[in-house]
C-alpha positions in Angstrom: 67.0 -1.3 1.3 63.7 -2.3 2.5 61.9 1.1 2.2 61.5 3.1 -1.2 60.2 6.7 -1.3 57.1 6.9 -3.5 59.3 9.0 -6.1 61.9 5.7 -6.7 59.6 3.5 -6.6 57.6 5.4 -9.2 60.9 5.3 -11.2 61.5 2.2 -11.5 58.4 0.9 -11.9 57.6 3.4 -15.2 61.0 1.9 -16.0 60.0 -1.5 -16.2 56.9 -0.9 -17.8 58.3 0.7 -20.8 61.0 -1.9 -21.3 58.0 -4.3 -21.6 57.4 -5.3 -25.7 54.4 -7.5 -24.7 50.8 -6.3 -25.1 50.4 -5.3 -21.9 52.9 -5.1 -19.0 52.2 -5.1 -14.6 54.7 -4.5 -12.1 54.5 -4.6 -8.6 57.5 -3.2 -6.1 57.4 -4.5 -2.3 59.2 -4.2 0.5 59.9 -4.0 4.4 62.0 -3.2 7.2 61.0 -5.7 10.1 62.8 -6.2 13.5 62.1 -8.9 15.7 62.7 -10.4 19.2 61.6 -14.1 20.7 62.0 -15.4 23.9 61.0 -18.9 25.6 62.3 -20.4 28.7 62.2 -17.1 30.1 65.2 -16.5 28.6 65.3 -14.2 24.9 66.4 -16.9 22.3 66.8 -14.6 18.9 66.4 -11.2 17.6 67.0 -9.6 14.4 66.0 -7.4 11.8 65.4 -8.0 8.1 65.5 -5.6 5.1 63.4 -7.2 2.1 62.3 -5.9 -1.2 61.1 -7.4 -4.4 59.8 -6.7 -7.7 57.5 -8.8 -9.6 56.6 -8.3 -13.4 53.6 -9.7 -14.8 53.6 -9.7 -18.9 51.0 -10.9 -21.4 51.1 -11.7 -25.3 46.9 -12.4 -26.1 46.2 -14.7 -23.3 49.6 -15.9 -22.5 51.0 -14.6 -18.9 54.3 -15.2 -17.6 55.7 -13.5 -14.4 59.2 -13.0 -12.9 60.3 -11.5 -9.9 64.0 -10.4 -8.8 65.4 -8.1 -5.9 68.1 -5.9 -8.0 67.3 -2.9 -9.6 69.9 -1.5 -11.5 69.2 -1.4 -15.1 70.7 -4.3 -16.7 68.3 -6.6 -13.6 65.1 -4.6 -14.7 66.0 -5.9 -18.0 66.5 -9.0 -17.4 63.6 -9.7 -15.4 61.3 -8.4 -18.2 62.4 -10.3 -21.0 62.8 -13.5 -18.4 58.8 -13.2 -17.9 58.0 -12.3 -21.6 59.8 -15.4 -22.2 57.7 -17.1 -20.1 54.8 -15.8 -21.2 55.4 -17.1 -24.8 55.6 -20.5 -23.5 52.9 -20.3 -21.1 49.4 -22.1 -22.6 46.5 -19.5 -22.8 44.3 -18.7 -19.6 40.9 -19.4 -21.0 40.1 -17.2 -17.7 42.7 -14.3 -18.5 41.7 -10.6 -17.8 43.3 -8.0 -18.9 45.2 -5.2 -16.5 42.9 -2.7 -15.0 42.6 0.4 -16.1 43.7 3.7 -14.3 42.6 4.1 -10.9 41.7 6.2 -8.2 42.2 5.5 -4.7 41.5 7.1 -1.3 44.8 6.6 0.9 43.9 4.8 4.1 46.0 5.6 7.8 47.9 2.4 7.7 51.5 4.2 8.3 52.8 4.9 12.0 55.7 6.7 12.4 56.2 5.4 16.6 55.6 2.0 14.9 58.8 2.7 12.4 60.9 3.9 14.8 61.0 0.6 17.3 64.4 0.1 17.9 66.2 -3.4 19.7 66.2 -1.4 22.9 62.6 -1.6 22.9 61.9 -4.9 21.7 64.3 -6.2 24.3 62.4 -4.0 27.2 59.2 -5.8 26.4 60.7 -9.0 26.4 62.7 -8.4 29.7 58.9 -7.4 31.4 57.0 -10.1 29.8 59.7 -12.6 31.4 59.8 -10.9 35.0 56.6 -10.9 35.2 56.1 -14.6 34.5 59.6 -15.4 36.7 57.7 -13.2 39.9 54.4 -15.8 39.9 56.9 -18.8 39.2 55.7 -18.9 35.6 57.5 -19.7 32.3 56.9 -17.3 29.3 57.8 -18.1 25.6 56.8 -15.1 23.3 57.2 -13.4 20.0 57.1 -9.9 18.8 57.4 -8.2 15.4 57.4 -5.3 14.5 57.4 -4.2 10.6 57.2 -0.7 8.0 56.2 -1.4 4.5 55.7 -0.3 1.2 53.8 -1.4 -1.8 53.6 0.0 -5.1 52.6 -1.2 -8.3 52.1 -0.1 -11.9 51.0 -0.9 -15.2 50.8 -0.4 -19.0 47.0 1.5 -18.8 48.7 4.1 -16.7 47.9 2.7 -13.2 49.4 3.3 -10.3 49.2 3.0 -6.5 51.7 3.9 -3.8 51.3 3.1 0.1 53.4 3.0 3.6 52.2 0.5 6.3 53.0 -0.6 10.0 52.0 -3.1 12.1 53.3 -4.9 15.2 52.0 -8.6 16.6 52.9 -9.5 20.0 51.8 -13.2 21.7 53.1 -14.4 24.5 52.6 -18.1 26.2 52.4 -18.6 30.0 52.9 -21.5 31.6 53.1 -22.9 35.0 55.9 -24.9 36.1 54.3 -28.3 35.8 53.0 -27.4 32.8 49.3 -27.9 34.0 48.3 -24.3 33.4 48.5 -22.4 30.1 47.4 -18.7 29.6 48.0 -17.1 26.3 47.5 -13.2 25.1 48.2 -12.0 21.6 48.1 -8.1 20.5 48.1 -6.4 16.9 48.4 -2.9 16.3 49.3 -0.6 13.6 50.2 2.6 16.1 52.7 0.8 18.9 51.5 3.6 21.2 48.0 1.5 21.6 49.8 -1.3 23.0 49.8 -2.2 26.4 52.6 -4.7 27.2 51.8 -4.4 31.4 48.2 -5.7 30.6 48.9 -8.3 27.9 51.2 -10.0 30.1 49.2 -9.7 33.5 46.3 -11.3 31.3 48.6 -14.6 30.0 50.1 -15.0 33.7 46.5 -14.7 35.5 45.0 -17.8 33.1 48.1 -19.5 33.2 47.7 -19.6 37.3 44.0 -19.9 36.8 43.9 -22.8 34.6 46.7 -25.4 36.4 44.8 -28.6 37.5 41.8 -28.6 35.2 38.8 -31.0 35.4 37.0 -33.2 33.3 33.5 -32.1 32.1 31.7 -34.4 29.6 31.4 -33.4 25.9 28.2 -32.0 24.9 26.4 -29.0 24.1 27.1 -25.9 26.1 26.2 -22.5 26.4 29.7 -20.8 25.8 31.2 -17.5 26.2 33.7 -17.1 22.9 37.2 -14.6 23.2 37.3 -12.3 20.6 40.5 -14.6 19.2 38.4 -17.7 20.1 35.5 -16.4 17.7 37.9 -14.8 15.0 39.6 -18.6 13.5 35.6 -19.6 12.7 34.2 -16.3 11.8 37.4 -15.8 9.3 37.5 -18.9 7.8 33.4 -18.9 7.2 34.5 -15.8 5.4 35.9 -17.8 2.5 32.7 -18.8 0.9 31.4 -15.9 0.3 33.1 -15.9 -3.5 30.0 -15.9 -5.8 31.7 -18.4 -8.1 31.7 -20.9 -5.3 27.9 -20.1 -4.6 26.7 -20.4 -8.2 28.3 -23.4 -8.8 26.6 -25.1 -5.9 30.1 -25.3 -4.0 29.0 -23.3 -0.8 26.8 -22.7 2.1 25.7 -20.0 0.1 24.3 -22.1 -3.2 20.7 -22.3 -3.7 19.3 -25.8 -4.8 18.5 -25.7 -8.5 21.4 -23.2 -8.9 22.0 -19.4 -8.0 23.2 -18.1 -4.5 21.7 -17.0 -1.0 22.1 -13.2 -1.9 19.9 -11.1 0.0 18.9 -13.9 2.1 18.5 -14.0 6.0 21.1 -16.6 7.1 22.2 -15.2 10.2 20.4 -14.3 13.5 19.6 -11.0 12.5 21.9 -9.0 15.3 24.6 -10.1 13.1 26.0 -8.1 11.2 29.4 -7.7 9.3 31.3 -5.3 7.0 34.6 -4.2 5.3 36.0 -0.9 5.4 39.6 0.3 4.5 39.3 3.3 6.2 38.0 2.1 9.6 40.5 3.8 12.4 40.6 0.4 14.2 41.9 -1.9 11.7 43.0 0.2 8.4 43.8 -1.6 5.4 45.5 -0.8 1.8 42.9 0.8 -0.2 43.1 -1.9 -3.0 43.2 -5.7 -3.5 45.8 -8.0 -4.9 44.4 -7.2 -8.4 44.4 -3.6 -8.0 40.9 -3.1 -7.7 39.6 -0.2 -5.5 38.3 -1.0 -1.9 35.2 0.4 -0.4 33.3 0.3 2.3 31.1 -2.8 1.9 28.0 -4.3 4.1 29.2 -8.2 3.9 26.4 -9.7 6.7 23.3 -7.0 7.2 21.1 -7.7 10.1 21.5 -11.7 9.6 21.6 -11.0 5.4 23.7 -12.3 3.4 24.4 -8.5 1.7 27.5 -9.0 -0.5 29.3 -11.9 -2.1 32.8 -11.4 -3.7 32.5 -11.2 -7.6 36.2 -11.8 -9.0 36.9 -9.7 -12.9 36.1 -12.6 -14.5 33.5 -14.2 -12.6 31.5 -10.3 -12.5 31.9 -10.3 -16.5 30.7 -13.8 -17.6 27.4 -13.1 -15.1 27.0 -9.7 -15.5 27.9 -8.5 -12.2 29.5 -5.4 -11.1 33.0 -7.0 -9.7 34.5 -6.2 -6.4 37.4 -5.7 -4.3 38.6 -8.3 -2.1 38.0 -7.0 1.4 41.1 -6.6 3.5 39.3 -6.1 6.7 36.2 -7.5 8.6 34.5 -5.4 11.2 31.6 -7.2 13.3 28.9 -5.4 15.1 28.9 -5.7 18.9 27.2 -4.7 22.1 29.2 -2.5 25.1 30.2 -5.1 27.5 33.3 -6.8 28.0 34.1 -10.7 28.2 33.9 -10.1 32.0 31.0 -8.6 31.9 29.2 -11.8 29.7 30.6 -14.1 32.3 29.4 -12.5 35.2 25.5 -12.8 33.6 25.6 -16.4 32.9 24.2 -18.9 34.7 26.0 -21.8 33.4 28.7 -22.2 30.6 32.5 -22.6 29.1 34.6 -19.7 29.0 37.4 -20.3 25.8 40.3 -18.3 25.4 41.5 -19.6 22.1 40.6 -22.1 19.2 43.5 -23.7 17.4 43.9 -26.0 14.9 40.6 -25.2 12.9 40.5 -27.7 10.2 37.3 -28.4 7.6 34.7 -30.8 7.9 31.7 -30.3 5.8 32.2 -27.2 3.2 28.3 -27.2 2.4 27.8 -26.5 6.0 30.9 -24.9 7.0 31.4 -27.5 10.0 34.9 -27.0 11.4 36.7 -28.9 13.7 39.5 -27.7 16.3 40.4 -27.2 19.7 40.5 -24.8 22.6 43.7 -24.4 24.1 44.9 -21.7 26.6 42.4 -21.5 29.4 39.0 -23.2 29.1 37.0 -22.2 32.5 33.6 -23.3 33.8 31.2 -20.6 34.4 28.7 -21.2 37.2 26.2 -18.2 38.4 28.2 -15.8 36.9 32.0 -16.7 38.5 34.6 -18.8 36.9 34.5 -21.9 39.0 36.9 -24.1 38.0 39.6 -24.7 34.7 38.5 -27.3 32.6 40.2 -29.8 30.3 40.2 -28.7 26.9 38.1 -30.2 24.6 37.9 -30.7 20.8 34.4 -29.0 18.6 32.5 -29.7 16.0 30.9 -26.7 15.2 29.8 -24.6 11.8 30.2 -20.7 12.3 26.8 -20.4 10.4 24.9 -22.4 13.3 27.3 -20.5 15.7 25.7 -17.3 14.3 22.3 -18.2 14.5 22.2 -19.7 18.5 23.2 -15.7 19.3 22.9 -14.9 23.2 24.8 -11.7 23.3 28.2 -10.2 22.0 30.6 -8.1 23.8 32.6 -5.2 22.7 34.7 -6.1 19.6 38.1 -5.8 19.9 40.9 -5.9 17.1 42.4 -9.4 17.2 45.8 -10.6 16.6 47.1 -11.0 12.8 47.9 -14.7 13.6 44.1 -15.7 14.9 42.9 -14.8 11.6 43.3 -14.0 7.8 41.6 -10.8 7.7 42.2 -7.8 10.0 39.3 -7.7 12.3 37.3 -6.2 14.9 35.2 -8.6 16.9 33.5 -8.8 19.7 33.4 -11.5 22.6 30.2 -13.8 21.8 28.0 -15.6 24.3 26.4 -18.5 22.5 23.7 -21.9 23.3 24.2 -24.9 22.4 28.2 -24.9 21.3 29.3 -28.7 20.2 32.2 -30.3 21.9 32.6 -33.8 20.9 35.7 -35.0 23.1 38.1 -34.2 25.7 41.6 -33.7 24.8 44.8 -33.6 27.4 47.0 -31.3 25.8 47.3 -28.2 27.7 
């Protein structure tokens, strides 16, 4: 029951809504169809597929909300759930910060549906597992690894005569290599919407090569490096920066975008000015839903413009109480680039740290966005322009704003895995000075 056609969806969300006897009435209809097959050991452990749908109902009397959710939809359950959040919603205290539902919208459907990713069957989940394992079991390797594949649908309506409708696909693929002696790690992860874009030969030849590659890695004392960034390595920072850029945060002095004596960096150069970053909901690369969680329309918005800050995110009620225009939440982030591949960086420096992947990105310092975390998954020395030797992973301190300003090059961007980040994004391999790794650490 996880997929509804646009027509019974409609019909039970109009349903809903006129059931409603509070002032104003939202209902939102989701579901999926996802399969799924995991393997470790080289040996597939579980696979499965889940049908999921749910409907959520949002009610308001004044400035009193209550919400409900169920997963039946006969009658007498879309009943039920109604009066269960408008009795909810009586007992709920007022939202000094309530808005009221959006009005009618228009929105611009974006490419998110494929119909080769909706049509993945076991047979083919259980074919890439089967080659990710022989390929590992041919270079004496282990491989533990994961793919999903899911269709969607969301649709949602309301008592101002709104209404949006929209299919998606996506499928994530990561796979761990390790050597026997568990000395070597190599990791590769894959997201695509269209399954005919993914490669599972090269993915796999790419987790076994650092896997053999990094076994017996040596200490190299913490410091400051020039460094060579992965697409994934790049994405955890870049994506969490990404969360200051609310305006509310800004004006109340609670970012790395707050001005002393109040007010907020937009418009200001922050950033080295080859940086730059934008959403788009359209973009053929990484497609999103044309709207945000609150309904709003998504466009295409300069976020970073040649090192300025262009755009911060103005929430409903933040944009009214300042007088903003408000805006969308963006569901993508695409990053400007150069042509060249990772390779390619590596083979024109002189001296550095290659890094696969961060992990474990935690906060430091919000004001400055200092993060800390790991690498994990292949760490290599770079000496003039060859990978020498795999090195011992280390732990950073290091804020994605000063990241951004000690540019050297970037690479190609590439769309990065759904579990690296919380946006979908294209980003490109980075080549930076004077990256800050404060210790060693032995895990692999």
């Amino acid at each position: 029951m996880g997929m509804f056609t646009e027509e019974r969806a409609k019909a039970i969300l109009d349903k809903v809504v006129a059931l409603s006897k509070a002032d104003e009435c939202t209902a939102q209809l989701t579901g999926s169809t996802a399969g799924n097959i995991r393997f470790a050991l080289n040996n597939v452990s579980t696979s499965g597929i889940v049908d999921d749908t749910e409907l959520a109902v949002q009610v308001a009397f004044g400035k009193r909300v209550g919400t409900a959710t169920i997963n039946e939809f006969d009658d007498a359950a879309l009943e039920r759930v109604v009066r269960r959040a408008e009795d909810l919603a009586r007992l709920a205290p007022e939202n000094p910060e309530f808005m009221p539902a959006i009005g009618k919208q228009t929105y611009k459907p974006t490419d998110t549906f494929s119909a080769a990713t909706a049509a993945i069957t076991p047979e083919f989940r259980a074919r890439i597992a089967a080659d990710s394992i022989a390929a590992a079991k041919k270079d004496n390797l282990i491989a533990a690894g994961f793919l999903q594949d899911a269709q969607s649908f969301t649709a949602f309506a309301n008592s101002n005569g709104n209404f949006g409708y929209q299919t998606s696909t996506s499928a994530d693929y990561t796979c761990t290599v390790r050597t026997e002696d568990g000395s070597g790690s190599g990791w590769v992860g894959r997201n695509v919407t269209d399954i005919g874009k993914f490669d599972a030969g090269d993915a796999i030849a790419i987790a076994t090569r650092k896997a053999r590659e990094s076994s017996n890695a040596r200490a190299l004392e913490p410091g400051k490096y020039t460094v060579i960034l992965e697409p994934h390595a790049a994405a955890g920072l870049v994506s969490f920066m990404m969360f200051f850029f609310d305006a509310r945060q800004a004006d109340e002095g609670r970012s790395f975008l707050s001005k002393k004596g109040g007010g907020n960096k937009l418009g200001e150069q922050v950033y080295d000015p080859r940086v730059s970053l934008w959403a788009d909901p359209w973009d053929a690369d990484v497609p999103v839903e044309p709207w945000d969680d609150e309904g709003l329309p998504r466009t295409r918005m300069p976020i970073i413009d040649k090192g300025k800050v262009a755009a911060l995110n103005y929430s409903r009620y933040w944009a009214k109480k300042q007088g903003k225009p408000e805006t969308a939440t963006p569901g993508n982030l695409i990053m400007s680039g150069g042509t060249k591949s990772t390779a390619d960086l590596v083979r024109e420096t002189d001296k550095g740290i290659l890094v696969t992947r961060t992990w474990y990105i935690r906060m430091v310092d919000p004001q400055t966005v200092l993060l800390t975390g790991l690498t994990r998954d292949g760490t290599f020395y770079i000496e003039n322009g060859e990978i020498k030797y795999p090195l011992k992973n280390f732990r950073f301190n290091e804020s994605p704003v000063i990241m951004l300003n000690n540019v050297e090059e970037f690479g190609k961007p590439i769309r990065v895995s759904g579990d690296e980040s919380n946006f979908a994004m294209m980003i490109p391999p980075m080549k930076l000075r004077d990256f800050t790794f404060t210790s060693l650490s032995d895990a692999v």
